[in-house]
GUKERO-33211 format. One record per residue: residue in three letters; x, y, z of N, C-alpha, C in turn. Coordinates in steps of 0.1 Angstrom, whole numbers, plus 2048, in hexadecimal, padded with zeros to 3 digits. Example, Ala and Ser with C-alpha at 12.3 -4.5 7.8 and 13.67 -1.06 7.14 Angstrom:
BEGIN
ALA8847C784E87B7D384E8847DF84ESER8807EA8478897F584788180084F
% end
This chain:
BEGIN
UNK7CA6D57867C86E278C7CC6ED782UNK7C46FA7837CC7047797D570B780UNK7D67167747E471A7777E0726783UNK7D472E7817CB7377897CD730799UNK7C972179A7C871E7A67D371A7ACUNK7DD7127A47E67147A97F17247ACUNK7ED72A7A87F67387AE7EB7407B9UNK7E273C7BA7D873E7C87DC73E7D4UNK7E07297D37E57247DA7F57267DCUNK7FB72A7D38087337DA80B73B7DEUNK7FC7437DB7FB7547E37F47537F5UNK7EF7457F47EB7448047F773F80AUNK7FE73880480E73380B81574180EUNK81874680882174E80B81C75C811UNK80F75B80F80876581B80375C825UNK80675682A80174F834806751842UNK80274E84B80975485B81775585EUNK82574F85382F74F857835761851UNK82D76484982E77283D82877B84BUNK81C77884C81778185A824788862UNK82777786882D77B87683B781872UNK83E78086584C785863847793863UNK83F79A85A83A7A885A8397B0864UNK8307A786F82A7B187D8387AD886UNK83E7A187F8487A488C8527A988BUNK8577AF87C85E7BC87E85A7C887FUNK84F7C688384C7D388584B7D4893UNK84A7C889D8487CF8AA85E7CE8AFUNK8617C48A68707C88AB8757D48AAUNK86F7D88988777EB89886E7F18A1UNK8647EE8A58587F88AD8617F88BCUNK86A7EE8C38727EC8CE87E7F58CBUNK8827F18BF8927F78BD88F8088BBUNK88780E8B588681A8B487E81F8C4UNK8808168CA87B81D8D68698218D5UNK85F81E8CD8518248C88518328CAUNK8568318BF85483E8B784A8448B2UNK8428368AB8388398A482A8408ADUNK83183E8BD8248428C78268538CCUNK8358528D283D85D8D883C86B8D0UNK83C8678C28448718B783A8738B2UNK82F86E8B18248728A381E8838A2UNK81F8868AE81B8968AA82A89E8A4UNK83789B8A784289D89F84089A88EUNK83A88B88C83488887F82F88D875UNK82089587F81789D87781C8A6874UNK8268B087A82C8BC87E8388BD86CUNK83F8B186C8458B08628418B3858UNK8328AE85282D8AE8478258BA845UNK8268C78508208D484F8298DB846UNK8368D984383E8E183B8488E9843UNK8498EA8528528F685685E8EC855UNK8618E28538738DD8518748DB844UNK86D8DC83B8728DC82D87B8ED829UNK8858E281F8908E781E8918E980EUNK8888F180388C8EC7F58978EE7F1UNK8A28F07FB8AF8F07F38B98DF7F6UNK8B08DB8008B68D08008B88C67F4UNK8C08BA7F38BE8B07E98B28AA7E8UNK8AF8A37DE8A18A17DF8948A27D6UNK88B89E7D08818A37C98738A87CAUNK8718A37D68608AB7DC8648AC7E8UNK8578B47F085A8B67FF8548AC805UNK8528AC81385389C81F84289C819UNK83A8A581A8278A481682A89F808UNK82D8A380382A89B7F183488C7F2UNK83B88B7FA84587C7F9836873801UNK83187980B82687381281C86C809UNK81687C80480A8777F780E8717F0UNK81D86E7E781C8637DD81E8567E1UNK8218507EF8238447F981283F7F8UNK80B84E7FD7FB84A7FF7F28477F3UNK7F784E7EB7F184C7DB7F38427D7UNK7FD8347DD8018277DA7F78207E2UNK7F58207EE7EF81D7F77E281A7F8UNK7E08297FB7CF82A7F97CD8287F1UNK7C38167EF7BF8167E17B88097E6UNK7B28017E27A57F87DC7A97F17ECUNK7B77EF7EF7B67E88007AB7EE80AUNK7AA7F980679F7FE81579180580FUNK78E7FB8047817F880277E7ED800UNK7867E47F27837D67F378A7CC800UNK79A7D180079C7CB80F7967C8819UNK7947D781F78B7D582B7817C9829UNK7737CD81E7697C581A76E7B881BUNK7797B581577D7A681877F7A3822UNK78A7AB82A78F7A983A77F7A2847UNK7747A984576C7A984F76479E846UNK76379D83875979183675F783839UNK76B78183777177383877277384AUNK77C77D84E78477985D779782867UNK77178686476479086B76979D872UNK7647A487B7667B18807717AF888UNK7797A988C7877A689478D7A888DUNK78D7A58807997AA8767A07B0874UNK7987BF8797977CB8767A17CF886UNK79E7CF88D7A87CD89C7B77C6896UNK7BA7BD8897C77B98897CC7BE87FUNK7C47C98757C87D286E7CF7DB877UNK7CA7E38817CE7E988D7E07E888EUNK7DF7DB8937EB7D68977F27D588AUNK7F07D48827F97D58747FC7E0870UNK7F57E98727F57F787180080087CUNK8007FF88A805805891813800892UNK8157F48908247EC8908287F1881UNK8217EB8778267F886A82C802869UNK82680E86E82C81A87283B81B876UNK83F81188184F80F883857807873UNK84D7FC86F8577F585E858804855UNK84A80A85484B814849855822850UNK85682185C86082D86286982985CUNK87081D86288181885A882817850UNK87981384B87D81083888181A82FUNK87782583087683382F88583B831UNK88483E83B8928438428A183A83EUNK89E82F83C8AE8268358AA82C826UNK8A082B81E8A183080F8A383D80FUNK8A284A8198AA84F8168B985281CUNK8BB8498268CF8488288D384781DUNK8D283B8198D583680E8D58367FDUNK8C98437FC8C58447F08D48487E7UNK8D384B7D98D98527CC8D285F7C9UNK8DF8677C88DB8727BD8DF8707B1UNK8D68717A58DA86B7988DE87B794UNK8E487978A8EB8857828E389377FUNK8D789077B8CB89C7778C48A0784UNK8CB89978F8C98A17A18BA89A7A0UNK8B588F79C8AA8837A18B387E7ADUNK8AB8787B18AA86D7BD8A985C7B8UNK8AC8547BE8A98487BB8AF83F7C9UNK8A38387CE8A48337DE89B8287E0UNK89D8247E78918147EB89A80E7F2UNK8928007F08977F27FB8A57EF7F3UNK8A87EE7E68AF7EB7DE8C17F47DEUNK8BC7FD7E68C98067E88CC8037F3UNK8C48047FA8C880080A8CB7F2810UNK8C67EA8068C87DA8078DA7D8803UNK8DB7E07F48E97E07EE8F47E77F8UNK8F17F57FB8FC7FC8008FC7F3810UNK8EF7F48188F27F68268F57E4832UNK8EE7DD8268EE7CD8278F97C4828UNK9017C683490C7BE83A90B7B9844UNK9007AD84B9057A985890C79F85AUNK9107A386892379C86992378D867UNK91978A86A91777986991E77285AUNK91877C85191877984192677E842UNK92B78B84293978C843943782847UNK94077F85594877485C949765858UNK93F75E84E94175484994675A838UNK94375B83594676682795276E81DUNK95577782A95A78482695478E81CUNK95979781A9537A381594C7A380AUNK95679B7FD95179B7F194478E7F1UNK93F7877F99357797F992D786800UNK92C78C80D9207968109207A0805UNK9257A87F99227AF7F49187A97E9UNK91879A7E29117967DE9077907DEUNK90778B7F18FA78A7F58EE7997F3UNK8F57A57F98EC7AF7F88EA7B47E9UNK8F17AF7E18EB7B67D28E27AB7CFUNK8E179D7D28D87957CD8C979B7D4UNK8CA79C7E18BE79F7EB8BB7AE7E3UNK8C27B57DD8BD7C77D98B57C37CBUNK8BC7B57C48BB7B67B58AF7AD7B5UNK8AA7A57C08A179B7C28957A17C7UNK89A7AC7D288C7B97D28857BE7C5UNK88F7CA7BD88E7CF7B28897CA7A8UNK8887BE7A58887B479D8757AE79EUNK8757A77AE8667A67B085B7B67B3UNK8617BF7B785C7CC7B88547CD7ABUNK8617CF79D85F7D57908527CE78BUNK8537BC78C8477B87888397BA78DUNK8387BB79C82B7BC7A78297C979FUNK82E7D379882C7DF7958237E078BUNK8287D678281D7D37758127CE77BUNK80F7C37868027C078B8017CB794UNK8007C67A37F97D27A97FC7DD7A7UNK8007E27A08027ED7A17FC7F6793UNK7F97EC7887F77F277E7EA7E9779UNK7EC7DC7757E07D476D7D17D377AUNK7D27D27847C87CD78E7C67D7792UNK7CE7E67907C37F57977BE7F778CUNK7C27F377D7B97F97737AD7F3773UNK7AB7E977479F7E27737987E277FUNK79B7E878C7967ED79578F7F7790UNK79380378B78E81077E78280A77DUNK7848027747787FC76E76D7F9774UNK7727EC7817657E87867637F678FUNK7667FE79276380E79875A814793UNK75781578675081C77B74781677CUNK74680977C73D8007797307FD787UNK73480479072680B79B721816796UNK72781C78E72182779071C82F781UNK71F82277471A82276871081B766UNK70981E75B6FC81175B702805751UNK6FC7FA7597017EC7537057EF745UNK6F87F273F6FC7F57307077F772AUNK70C7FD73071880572B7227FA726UNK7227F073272F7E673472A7DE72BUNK71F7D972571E7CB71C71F7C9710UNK71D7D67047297D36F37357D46F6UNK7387CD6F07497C66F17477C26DFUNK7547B76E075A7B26D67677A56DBUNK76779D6D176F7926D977E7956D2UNK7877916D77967926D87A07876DEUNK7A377C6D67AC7736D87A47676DEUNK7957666E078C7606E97887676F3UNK78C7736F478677E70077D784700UNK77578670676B78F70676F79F70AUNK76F7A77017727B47087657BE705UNK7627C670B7587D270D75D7DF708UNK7537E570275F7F16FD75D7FA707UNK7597FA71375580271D762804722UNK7657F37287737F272E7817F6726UNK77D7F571C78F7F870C78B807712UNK78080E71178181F70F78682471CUNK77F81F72A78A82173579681F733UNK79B81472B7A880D7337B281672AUNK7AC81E71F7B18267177B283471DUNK7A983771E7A68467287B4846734UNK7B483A73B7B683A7457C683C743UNK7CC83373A7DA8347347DE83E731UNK7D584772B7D984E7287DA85D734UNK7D785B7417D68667467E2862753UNK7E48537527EF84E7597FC854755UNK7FC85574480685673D80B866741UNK80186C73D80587B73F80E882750UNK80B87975880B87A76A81D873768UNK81D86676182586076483686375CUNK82F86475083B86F74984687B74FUNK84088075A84388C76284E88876FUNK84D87B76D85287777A850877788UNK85787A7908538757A084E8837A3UNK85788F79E84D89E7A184089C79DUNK83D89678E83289978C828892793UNK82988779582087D79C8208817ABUNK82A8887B182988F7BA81C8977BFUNK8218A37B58138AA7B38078A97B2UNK80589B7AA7F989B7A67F18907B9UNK7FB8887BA7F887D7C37F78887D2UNK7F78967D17FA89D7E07EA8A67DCUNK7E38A77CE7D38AA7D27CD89E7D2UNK7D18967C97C588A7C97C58857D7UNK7CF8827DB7CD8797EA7C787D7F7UNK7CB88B7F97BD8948007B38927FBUNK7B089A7F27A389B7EA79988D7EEUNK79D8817E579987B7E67938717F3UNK79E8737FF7A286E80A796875811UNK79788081078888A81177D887811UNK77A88780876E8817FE767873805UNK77486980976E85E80D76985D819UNK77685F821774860834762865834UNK76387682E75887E82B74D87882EUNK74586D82473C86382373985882FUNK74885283374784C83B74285084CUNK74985D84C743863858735864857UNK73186D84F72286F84E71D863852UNK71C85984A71784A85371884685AUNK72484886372584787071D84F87DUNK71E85C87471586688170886387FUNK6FF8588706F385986D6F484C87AUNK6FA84387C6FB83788770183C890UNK70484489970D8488A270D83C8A8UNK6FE8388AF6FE8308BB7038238BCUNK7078228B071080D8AB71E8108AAUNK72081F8AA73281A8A87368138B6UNK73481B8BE7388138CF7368018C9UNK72A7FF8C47257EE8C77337EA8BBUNK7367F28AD73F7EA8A774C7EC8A9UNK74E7F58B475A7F48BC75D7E98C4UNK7537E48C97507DB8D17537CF8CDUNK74E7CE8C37487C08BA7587BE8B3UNK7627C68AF7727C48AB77C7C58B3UNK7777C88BE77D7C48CB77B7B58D1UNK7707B18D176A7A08D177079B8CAUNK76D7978BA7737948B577E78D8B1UNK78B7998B97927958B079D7908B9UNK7967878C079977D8CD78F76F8D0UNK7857768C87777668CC7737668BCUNK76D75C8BA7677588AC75B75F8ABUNK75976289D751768899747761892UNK73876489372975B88F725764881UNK72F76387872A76886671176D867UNK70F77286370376D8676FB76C872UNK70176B8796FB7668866F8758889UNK6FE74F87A6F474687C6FD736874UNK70A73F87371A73A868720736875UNK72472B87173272787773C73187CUNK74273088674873D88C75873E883UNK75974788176674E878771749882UNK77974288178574188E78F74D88EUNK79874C89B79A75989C7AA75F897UNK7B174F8917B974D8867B775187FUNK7A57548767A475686A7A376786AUNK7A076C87879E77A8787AF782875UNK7B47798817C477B87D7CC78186FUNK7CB77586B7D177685D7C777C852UNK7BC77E8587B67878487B8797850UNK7BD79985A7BD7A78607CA7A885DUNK7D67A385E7E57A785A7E67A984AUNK7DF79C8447E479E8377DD7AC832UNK7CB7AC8337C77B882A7D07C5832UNK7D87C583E7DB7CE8477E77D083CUNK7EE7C783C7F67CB8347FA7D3825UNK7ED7CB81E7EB7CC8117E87DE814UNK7DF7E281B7DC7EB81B7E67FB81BUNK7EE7F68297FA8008278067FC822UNK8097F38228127EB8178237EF81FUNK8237F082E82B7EC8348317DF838UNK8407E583684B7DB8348487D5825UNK8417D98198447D680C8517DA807UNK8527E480885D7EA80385D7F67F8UNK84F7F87F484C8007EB84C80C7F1UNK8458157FB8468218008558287FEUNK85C82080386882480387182B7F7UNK86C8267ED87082D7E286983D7DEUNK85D83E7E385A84D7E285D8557EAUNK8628527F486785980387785B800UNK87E8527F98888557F688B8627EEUNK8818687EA8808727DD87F8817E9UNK87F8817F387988D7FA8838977FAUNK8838A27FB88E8AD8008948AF80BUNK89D8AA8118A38A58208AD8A081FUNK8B58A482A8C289B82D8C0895838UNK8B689B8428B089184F8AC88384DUNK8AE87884F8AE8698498A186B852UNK8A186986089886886688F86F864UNK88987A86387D887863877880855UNK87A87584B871874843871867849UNK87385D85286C85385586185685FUNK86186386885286986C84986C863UNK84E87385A84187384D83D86C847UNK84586184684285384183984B846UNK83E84B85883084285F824844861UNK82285685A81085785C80A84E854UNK81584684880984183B7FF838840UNK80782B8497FD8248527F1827856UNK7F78308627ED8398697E4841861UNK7DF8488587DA84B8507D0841846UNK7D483B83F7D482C8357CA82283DUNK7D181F8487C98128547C081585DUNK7CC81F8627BF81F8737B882C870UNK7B58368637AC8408607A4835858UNK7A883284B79F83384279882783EUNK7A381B84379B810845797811853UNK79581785B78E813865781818869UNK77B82485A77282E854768821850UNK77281E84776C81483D765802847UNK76C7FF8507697EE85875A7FB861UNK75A80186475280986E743809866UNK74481285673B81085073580284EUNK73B7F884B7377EA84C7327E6852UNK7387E786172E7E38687247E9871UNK7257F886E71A7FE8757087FC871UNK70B7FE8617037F88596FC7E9859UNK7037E285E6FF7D885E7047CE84EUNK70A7D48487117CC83D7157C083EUNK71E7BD8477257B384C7227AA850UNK7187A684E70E79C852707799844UNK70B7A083670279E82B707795821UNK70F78C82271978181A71D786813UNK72379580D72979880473679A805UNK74179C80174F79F8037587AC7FCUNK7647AA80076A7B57F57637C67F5UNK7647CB7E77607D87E774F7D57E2UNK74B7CC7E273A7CC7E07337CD7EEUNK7397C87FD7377CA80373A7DA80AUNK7437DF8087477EF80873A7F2805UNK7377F17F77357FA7EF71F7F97F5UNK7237EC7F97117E88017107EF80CUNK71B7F181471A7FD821716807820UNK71E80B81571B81C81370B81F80FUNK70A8158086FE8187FF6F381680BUNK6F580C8196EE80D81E6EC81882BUNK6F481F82A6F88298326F683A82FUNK6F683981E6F48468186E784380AUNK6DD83980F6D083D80B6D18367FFUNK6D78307F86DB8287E86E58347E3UNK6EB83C7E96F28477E270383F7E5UNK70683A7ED71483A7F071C8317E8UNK7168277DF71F8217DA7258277CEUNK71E8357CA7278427C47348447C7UNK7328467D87428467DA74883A7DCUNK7478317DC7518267E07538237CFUNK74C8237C574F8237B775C82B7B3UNK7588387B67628447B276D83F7B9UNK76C83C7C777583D7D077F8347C9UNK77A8257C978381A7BE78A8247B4UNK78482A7AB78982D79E7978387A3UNK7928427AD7A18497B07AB8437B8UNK7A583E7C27B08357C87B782E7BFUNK7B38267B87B88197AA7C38257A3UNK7C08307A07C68337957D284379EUNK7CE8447A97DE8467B07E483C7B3UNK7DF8307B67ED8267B87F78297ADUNK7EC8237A07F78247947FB829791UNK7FB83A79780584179081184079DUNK81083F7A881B83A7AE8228307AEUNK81C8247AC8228187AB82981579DUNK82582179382B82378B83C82B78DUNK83C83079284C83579985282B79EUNK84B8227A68538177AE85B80D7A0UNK85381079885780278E86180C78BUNK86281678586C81C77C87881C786UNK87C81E79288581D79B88D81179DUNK8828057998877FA79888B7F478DUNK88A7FF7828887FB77289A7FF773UNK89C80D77B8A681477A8B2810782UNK8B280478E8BA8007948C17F1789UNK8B67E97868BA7DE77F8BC7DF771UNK8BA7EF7688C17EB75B8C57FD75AUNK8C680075E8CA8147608BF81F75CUNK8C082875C8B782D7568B4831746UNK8BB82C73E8B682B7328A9822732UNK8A481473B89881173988E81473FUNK89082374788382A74C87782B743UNK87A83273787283672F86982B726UNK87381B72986981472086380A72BUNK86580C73585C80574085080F741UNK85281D73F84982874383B81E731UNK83F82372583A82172183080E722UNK8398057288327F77258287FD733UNK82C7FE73F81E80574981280A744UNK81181473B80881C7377FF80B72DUNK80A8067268027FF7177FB7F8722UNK7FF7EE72C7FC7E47357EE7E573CUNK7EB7F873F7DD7F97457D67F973EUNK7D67FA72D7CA7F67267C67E672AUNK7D47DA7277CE7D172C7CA7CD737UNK7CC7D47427C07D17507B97D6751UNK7B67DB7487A87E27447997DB740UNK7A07D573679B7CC7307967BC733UNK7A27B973A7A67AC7417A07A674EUNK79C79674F79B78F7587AA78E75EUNK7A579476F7B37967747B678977FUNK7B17807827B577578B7BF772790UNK7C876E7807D376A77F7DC775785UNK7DA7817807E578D7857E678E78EUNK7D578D79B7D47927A77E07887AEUNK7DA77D7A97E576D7B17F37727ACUNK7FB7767A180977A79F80D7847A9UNK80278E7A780679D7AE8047947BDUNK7FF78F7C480278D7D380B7857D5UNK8107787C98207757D182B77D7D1UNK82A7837C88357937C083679A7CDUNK82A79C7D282B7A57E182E7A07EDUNK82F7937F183178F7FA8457877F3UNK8437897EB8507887E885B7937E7UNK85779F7E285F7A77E785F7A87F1UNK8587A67FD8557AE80B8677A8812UNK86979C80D87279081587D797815UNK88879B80A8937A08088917AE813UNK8867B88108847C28188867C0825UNK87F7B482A87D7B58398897AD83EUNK8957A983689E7A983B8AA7B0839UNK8A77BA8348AF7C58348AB7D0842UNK89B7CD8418997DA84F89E7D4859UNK89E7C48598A17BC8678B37C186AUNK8BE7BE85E8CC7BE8608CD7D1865UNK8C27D785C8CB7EB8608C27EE86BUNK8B77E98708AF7F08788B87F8885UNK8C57F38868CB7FC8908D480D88AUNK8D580687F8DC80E8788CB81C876UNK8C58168778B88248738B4828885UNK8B882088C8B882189F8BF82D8A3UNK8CD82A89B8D48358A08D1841896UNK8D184388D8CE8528898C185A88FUNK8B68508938AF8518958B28578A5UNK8B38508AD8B88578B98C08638B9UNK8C88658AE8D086F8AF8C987F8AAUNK8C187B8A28B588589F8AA8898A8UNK8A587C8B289F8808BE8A388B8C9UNK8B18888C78B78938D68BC8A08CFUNK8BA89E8BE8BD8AC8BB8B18B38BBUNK8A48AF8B88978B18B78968B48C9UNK8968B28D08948B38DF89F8C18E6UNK8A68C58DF8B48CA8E48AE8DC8DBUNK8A48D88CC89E8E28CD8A88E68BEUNK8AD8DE8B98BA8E28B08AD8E38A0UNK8A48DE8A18998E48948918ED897
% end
């Protein structure tokens, strides 16, 4: 067996229904513990990220709307065009109903996680920020169990192993998804909406075939990463608080239009993911019916992949916000879901199947990209092209902070700068590169960090209950 297949097969193990049910089920325990918040509070939510409680004198480096857009700039990206596409081709239109549920239980993981990275965050000397799973895992990570067989100094080393074992699998998933498999996302992005031509002189390298189409992207691309990412979390800030509208814009934009050109099928594909994603599904009409296990697990995982709740990544840009309120940024925090899932993939599963796509054996973002085009006349796979190319390349400049945070917890900040530079050299090579192998690294990397995280949200989740309550009756009593 190769080495490709076998890390395939250890990226279906470890995403497999036991990863699921740990995921959605902290999310409906904190969704119990916080009382649903995520239901009660959401116009409080929206309200946060209008700007009337920002404070620029607070600690902190951006306000609650730019800590938002650089969460979403990670996010929004190739999951809710090629995800989806995959989600509804493998597990069919039910899928998309258990994205839903991954999405709304999310909202409570990404509330807490959010809100503990900033209890817990650091102010470093030059008045930066530095916060995540990895602070909160170290400082806040004592349950009595571990104490009581233990003592202090055995639980203090449990939580630096769990912070250093986060930080550690984070830093690497950073180099893949976050950096080598959006760049070559770029690529195949361009590559709808270039003529073949373009992609086929090359030259060979080490036995590779490279294109100089793909080197001149992967160059271009580094190079505009570099300039964003040099700047830091402000700058990436900045830039991830137009692209993410903009872009976010842009897409929905399209997707509506084809909707209103089909009005009369959204009701039937409302219908049809409601079915679904309880009874088997007939691929074709004419396929073996999809079971309703398989709808399951391809709706949690792309659900997941997509808003990347309970990962543990979010939390590190939210830690950067201007606030002393822990809680008021875990409401701004939980629109990412809601936004990310139940807007934009749910833009995106609607075009599929209104169109009739999903029924065409294709998968991934070819299938996306067959919607649109069937929906907007041969014009739309313009935007699902583009769309890849900006999506892909705000991840990286956020997921580029995440590494440097984790670059900065496990060796200080003297190796910010040479992690910043190996990022930038790294997207020429996913540029360039057959990514198989990466995609299979980068999904145990992520389902491997997610573990340490989610048992950190499981031991504080009270500890973010009560601040959280305590900020409800100040919020009700009229004290903001």
């Amino acid at each position: 067996m190769e080495l490709s297949e076998i890390l395939s097969s250890i990226g279906s193990i470890v995403w497999g229904p036991v990863m699921s049910g740990l995921l959605v089920g902290t999310g409906i325990y904190l969704t119990i513990r916080l009382r649903f918040v995520q239901i009660l509070y959401l116009k409080h939510a929206i309200k946060c990220i209008s700007g009337v409680y920002d404070n620029p004198d607070e600690e902190g480096d951006i306000s609650h709307f730019k800590a938002l857009c650089a969460a979403l700039s990670a996010t929004i990206g190739t999951g809710n065009i090629a995800g989806v596409g995959t989600a509804i081709a493998v597990g069919g239109p039910g899928a998309v109903f258990w994205m839903w549920i991954t999405a709304i239980f999310g909202m409570a993981t990404k509330f807490t996680s959010c809100s503990l990275a900033l209890h817990y965050r650091e102010i470093n000397k030059d008045g930066s920020s530095a916060g995540g799973p990895m602070y909160y895992l170290e400082k806040g990570f004592a349950p009595q169990w571990l104490t009581a067989l233990g003592g202090e100094i055995r639980t203090k080393r449990w939580a630096i192993t769990l912070a250093m074992s986060f930080a550690i699998l984070a830093l690497i998933a950073s180099f893949g998804i976050g950096n080598m498999v959006q760049a070559n996302s770029v690529v195949d992005g361009l590559k709808y909406v270039m003529p073949d031509s373009w992609s086929e002189p090359g030259f060979s390298l080490f036995g590779f075939q490279i294109s100089y189409f793909s080197l001149s992207i992967g160059l271009i691309l580094a190079c505009m990463v570099a300039m964003v990412i040099l700047g830091g979390i402000k700058r990436i800030a900045n830039v991830a608080s137009k692209l993410v509208p903009g872009m976010s814009v842009i897409y929905v934009l399209g997707a509506l239009i084809i909707l209103f050109l089909n009005i009369d099928g959204i009701a039937n594909a409302f219908a049809l993911i409601f079915k679904h994603a309880f009874t088997p599904f007939a691929a074709g009409g004419g396929v073996a019916g999809i079971a309703v296990m398989t709808a399951i697990k391809q709706g949690v995982a792309r659900g997941v992949f997509s808003n990347e709740s309970g990962l543990g990544s979010a939390p590190m840009a939210h830690a950067a916000a201007k606030t002393q309120e822990v809680a008021r940024e875990g409401f701004v925090a939980m629109l990412g879901p809601l936004i990310d899932t139940l807007i934009i993939c749910t833009m995106t599963a609607l075009v599929i199947i209104v169109t009739g796509a999903s029924t065409s054996g294709m998968t991934s973002s070819s299938l996306t990209a067959h919607a649109f085009d069937l929906g907007l006349f041969g014009f739309g796979h313009h935007i699902v092209g583009f769309g890849l190319m900006l999506f892909a390349y705000s991840t990286m400049i956020s997921w580029s902070y995440y590494g440097d945070r984790c670059a900065q917890y496990i060796f200080g900040s003297w190796a910010i700068p040479f992690y910043r530079v190996l990022f930038v050299l790294l997207i020429v090579v996913g540029a360039v590169g057959g990514l198989q192998m990466i995609w299979a690294i980068a999904d145990i990397m992520n389902a491997c960090m997610a573990i340490p995280n989610l048992i950190g949200l499981l031991a504080l989740g009270g500890v973010a209950a009560a601040y959280t309550k305590n900020y409800i009756q100040r919020l009700e009593k009229g004290e903001f």
